[in-house]
C-alpha positions as CSV (number, residue, x, y, z in Angstrom):
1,X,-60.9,194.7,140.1
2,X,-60.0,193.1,143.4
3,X,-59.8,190.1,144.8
4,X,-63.1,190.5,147.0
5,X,-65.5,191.6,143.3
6,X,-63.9,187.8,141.6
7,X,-65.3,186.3,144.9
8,X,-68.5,187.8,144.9
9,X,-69.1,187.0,141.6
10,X,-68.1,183.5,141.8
11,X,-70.1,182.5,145.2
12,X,-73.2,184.3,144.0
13,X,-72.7,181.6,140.7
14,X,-72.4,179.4,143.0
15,X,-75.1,180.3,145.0
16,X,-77.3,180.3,141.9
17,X,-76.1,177.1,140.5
18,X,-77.4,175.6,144.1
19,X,-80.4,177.1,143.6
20,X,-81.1,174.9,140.0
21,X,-79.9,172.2,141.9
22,X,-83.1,171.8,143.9
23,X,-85.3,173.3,141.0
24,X,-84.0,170.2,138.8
25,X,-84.9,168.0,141.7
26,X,-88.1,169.5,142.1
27,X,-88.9,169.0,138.7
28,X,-88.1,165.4,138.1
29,X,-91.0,164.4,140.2
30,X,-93.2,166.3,137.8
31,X,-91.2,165.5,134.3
32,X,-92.6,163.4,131.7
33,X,-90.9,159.7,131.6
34,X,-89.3,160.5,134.8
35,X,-87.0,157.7,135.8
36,X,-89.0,154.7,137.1
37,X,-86.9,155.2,141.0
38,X,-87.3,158.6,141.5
39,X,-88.2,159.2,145.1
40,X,-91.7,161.1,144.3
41,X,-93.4,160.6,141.2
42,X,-97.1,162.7,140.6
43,X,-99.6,161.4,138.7
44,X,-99.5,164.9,136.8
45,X,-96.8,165.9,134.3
46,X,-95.0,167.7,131.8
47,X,-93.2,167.3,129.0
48,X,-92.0,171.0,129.8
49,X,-90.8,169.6,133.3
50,X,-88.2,166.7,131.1
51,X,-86.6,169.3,128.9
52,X,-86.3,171.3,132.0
53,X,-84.6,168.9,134.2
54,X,-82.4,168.1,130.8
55,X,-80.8,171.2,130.3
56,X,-80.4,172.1,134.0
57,X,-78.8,168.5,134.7
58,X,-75.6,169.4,132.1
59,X,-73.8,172.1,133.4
60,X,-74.8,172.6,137.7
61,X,-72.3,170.0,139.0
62,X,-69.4,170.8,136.2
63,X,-69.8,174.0,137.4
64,X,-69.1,173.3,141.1
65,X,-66.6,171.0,140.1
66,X,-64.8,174.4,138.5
67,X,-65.5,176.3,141.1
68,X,-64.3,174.2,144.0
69,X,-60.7,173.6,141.6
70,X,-60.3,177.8,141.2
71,X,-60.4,178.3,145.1
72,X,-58.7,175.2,145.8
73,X,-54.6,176.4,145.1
74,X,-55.3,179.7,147.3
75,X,-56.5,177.9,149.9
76,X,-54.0,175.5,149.9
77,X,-51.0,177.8,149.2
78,X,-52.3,179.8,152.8
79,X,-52.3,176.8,155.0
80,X,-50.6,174.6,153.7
81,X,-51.4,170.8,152.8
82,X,-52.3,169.5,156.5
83,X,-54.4,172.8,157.5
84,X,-56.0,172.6,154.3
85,X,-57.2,168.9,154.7
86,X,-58.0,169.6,158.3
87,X,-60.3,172.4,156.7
88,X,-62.5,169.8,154.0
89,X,-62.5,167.3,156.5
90,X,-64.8,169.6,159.0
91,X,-66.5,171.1,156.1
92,X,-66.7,168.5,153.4
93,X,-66.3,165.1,154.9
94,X,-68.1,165.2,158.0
95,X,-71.6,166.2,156.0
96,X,-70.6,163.8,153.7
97,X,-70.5,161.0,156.6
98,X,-73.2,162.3,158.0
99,X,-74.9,162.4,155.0
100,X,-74.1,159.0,153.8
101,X,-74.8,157.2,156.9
102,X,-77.9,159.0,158.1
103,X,-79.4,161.1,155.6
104,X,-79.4,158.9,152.0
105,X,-81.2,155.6,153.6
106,X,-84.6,157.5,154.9
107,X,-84.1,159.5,151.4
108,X,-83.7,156.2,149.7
109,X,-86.8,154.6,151.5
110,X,-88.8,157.4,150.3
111,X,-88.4,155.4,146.7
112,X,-90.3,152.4,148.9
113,X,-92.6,154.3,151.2
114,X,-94.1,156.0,148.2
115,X,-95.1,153.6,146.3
116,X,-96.7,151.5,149.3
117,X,-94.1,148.8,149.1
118,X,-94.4,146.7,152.4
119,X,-91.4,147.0,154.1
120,X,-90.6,149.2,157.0
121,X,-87.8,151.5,157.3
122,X,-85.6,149.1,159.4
123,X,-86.0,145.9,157.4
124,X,-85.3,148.5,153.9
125,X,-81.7,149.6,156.4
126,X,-80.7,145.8,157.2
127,X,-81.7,144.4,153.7
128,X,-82.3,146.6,150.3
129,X,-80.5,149.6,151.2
130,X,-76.6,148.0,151.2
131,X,-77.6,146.1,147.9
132,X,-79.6,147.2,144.7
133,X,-80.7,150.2,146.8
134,X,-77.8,151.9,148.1
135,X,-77.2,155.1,147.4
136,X,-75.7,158.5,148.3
137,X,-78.6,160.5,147.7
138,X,-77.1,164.5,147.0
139,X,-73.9,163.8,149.0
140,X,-71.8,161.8,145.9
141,X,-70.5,165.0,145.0
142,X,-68.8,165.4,148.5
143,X,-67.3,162.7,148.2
144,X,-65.8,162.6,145.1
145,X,-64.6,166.2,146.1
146,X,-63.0,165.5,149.2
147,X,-61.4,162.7,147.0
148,X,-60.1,165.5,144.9
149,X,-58.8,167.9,147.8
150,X,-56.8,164.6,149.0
151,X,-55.1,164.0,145.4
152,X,-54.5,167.8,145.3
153,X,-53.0,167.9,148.7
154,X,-50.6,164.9,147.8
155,X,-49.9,166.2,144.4
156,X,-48.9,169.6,145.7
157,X,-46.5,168.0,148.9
158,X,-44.6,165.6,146.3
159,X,-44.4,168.5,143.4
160,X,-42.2,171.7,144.4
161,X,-43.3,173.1,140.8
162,X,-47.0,173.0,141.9
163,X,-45.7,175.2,145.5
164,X,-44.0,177.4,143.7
165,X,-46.2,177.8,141.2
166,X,-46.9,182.1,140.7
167,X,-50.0,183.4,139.3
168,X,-50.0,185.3,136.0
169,X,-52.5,186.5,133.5
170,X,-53.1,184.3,130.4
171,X,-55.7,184.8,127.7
172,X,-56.8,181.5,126.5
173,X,-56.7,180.7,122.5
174,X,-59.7,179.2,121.1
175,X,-57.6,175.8,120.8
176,X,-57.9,175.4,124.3
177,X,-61.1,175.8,124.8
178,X,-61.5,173.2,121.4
179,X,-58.9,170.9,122.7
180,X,-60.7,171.0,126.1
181,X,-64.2,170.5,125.1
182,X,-62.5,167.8,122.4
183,X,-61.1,165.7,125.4
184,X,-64.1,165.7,127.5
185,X,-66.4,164.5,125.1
186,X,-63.5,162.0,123.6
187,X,-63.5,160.7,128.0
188,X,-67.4,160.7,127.6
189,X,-67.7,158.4,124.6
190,X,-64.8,156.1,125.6
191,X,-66.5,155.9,128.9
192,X,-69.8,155.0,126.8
193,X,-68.5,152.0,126.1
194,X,-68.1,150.5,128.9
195,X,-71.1,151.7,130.4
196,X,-74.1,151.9,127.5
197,X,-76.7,153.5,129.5
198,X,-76.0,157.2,129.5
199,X,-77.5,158.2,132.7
200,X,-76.2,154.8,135.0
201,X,-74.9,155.8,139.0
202,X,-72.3,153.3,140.0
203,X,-72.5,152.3,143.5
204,X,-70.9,149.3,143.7
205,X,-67.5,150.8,145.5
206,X,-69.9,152.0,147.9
207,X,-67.8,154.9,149.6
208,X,-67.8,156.9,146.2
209,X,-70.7,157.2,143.6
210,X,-70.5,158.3,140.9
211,X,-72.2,158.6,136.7
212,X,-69.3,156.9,134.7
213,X,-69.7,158.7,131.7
214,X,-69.1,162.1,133.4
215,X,-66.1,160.9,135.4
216,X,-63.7,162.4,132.3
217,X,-65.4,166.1,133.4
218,X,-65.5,165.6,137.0
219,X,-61.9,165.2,136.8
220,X,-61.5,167.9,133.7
221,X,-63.8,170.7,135.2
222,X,-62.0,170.7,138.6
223,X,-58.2,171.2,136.5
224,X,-60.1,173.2,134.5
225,X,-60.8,175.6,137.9
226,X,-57.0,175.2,139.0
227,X,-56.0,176.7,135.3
228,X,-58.3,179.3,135.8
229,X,-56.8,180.6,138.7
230,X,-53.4,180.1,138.0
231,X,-54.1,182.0,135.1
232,X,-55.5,184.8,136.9
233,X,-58.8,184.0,134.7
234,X,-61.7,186.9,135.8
235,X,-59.3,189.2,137.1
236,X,-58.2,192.9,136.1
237,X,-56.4,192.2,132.6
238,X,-56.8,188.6,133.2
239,X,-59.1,186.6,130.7
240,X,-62.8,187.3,130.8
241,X,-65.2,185.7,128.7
242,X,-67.7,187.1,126.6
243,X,-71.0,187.0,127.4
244,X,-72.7,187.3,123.8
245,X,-71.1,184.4,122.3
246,X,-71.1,182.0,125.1
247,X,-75.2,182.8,125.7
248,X,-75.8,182.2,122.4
249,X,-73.4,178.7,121.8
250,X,-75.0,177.8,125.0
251,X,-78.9,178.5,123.5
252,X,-78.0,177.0,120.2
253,X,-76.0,173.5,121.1
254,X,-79.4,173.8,124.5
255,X,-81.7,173.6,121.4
256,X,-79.8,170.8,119.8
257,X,-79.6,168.6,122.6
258,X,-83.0,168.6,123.7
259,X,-83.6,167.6,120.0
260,X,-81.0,164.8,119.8
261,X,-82.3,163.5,123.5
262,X,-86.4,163.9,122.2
263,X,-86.1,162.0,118.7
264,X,-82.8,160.7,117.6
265,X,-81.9,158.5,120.8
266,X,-85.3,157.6,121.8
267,X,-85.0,155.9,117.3
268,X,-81.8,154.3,118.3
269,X,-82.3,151.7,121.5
270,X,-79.4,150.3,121.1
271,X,-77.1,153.6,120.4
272,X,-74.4,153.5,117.7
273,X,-71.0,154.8,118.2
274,X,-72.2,157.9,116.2
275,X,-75.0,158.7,118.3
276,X,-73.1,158.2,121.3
277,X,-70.6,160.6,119.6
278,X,-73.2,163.3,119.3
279,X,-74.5,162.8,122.4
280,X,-71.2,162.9,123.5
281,X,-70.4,166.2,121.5
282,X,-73.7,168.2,122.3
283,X,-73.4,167.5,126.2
284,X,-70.2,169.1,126.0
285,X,-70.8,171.8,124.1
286,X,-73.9,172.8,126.5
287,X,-71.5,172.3,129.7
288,X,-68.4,174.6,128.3
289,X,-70.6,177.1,126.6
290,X,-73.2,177.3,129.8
291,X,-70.3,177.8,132.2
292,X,-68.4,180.6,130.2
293,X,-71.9,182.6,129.6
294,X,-73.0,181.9,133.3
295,X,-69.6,183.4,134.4
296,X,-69.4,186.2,132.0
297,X,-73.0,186.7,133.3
298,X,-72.5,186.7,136.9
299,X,-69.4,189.0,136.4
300,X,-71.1,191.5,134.6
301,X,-74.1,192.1,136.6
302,X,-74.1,190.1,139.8
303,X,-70.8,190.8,141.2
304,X,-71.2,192.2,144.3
305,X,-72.7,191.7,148.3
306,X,-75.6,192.4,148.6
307,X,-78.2,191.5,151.5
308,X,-79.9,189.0,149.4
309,X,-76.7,187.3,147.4
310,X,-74.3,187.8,150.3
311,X,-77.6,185.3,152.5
312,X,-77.9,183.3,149.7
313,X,-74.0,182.4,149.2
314,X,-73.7,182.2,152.8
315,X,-76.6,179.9,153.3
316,X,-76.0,177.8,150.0
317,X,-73.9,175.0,151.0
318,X,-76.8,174.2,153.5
319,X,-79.5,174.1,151.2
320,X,-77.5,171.7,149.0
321,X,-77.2,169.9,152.6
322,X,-80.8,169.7,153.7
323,X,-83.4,170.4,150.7
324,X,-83.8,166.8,150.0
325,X,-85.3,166.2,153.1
326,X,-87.5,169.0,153.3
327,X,-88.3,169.0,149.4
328,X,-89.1,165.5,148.4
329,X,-91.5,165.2,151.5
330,X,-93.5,168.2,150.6
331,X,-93.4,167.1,146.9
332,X,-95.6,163.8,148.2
333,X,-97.6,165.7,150.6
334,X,-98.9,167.7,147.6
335,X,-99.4,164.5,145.3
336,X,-103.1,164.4,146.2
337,X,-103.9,167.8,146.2
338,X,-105.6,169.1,142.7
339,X,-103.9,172.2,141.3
340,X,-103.1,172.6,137.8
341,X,-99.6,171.0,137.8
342,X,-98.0,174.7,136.5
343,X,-98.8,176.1,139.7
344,X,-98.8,172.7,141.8
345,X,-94.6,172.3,140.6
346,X,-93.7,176.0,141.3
347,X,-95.7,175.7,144.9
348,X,-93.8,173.0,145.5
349,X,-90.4,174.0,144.5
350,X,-90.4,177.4,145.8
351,X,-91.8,176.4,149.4
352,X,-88.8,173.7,149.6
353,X,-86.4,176.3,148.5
354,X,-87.7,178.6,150.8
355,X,-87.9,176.0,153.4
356,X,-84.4,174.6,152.8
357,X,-82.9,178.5,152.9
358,X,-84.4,179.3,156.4
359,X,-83.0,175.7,158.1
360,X,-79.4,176.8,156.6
361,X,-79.7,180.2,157.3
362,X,-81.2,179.6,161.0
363,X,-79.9,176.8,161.9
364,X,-77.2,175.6,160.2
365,X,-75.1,178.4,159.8
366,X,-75.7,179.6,163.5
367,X,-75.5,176.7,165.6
368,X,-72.2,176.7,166.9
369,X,-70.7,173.2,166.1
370,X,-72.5,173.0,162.9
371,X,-71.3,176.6,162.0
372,X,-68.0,175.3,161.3
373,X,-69.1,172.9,158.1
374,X,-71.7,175.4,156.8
375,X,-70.9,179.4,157.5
């Protein structure tokens, strides 16, 4: 297999794992028990729409977080450390700057102007919005990953191990996929106690936000991706997972969770140190499993360029970019309208997706200065 088939594959995951991204933001407006900020909330909703938005929300950002780390050490070993940050500047900070300073606050005043609160967009700018409400909306992960390219560059300019580093194939043991899952959730619980509420963003640094408790797999999912590749991991010879096992670890420990999040932590309002440890435990076990079986999947049946996956990985990045603002508007336009809410939510989150692909595709990816962040 060459090099092009292991990128296919891997955008097209990509591409997909994008695509959940603005189903699971779609969905929390119609989830039961949704939280109490969320930008759009209908009057109509599921239970169906909470365990969706539950499973979805483990694995989708772990999984970029793996992706960006196996791409990372080519890119870098072609340019070199300066060409390489010159390259996530233009493609990962500037929409992150832009996205930060002009996209979150009207996204964040959504959480007022739906509700009827009596404050205009201004006074929300000048007062709420650089205190209890700030917020980075979608574009936290950029930058916590342009963070990451800028440890990665230094790390790689100070260690002459890490430049001359070769890539060779490696079959993993099962103790380190053990060990690894074992020090995730062992980062997750630790982190658990210093911040109780398991779904918390911290804002308070203000130029990264992040949730505390998955700060251990940001960090492990990205060196995770950097193993991977230095491993030659998806390659001809190299190690490629299963895609029986994974699927059905991932459907088991899915199963499990939803059941631990429905009835044993709801009993416990004040979690123990064991049920933080089995939260802990099952949320890893879901992320590992659901990014082995989604990459054994994706190898196996969606690696290659075709019209549709080749416009969807090419047009991805932009939908991450843009949905919110085209999604979460069209989720309250539709608030008042009586459908039955299982063909209300999939109206909703299919036109927004649809929406969201023909701005990146159109616009984003063809405009000539904005080309360079998004093609």
């Amino acid at each position: 297999m060459n090099s092009l088939s292991r990128i296919y594959f891997l955008d097209n995951l990509r591409a997909f794992v994008i695509l959940l991204v603005v189903v699971l933001h779609g969905s929390m407006t119609y989830m039961a028990y949704a939280p109490a900020w969320w930008y759009v909330l209908d009057p109509q909703n599921s239970l169906f729409f909470t365990l969706l938005v539950l499973l979805i929300d483990i694995p989708i950002m772990l999984v970029m977080f793996f992706v960006a780390g196996y791409f990372a050490l080519p890119s870098l070993n072609k340019r070199g450390p300066r060409a390489f940050l010159r390259d996530k500047f233009i493609r990962v900070g500037v929409p992150w700057l832009v996205g930060v300073l002009l996209l979150a606050p009207p996204t964040a005043y959504l959480i007022y102007y739906t509700r009827a609160v009596p404050l205009t967009f201004f006074q929300f700018w000048a007062t709420e919005f650089w205190g209890e409400g700030y917020q980075q909306s979608v574009y936290w992960f950029l930058g916590i990953l342009l963070f990451f390219f800028l440890l990665l560059s230094l790390v790689y300019s100070l260690s002459s191990k890490l430049q001359a580093a070769q890539r060779h194939l490696g079959q993993p043991s099962w103790k380190l996929f053990a060990g690894f899952w074992a020090l995730m959730t062992l980062g997750m619980f630790l982190m658990n106690q210093l911040f109780p509420a398991a779904d918390t963003w911290f804002t308070r640094w203000y130029i990264l936000v992040f949730q505390p408790l998955r700060v251990p797999l940001y960090v492990g999912y990205f060196i995770l991706g950097l193993y991977a590749y230095l491993n030659g991991w998806f390659s001809e010879g190299g190690y490629r997972p299963r895609l029986l096992p994974w699927a059905a670890l991932t459907i088991l420990s899915g199963l499990l969770y939803l059941a631990y999040r429905l009835f044993v932590m709801p009993a416990s309002p004040e979690p123990t140190l064991l049920v933080q440890a089995g939260y802990a435990a099952l949320f890893n076990t879901v992320c590992l499993s659901a990014l082995l079986a989604g990459a054994a999947l994706f190898q196996q049946k969606v690696n290659r360029a075709s019209p549709f996956w080749s416009s969807l990985a090419l047009s991805s990045y932009g939908i991450y970019f843009i949905h919110l603002l085209i999604l979460y508007p069209l989720a309250y336009l539709f608030v008042p309208v009586a459908l039955p809410l299982l063909l209300k939510a999939p109206l909703v989150i299919g036109l927004g997706l649809l929406l969201s692909w023909a701005v990146s595709a159109l616009v984003l990816t063809k405009t000539p200065l904005l080309q360079r962040a998004f093609a």
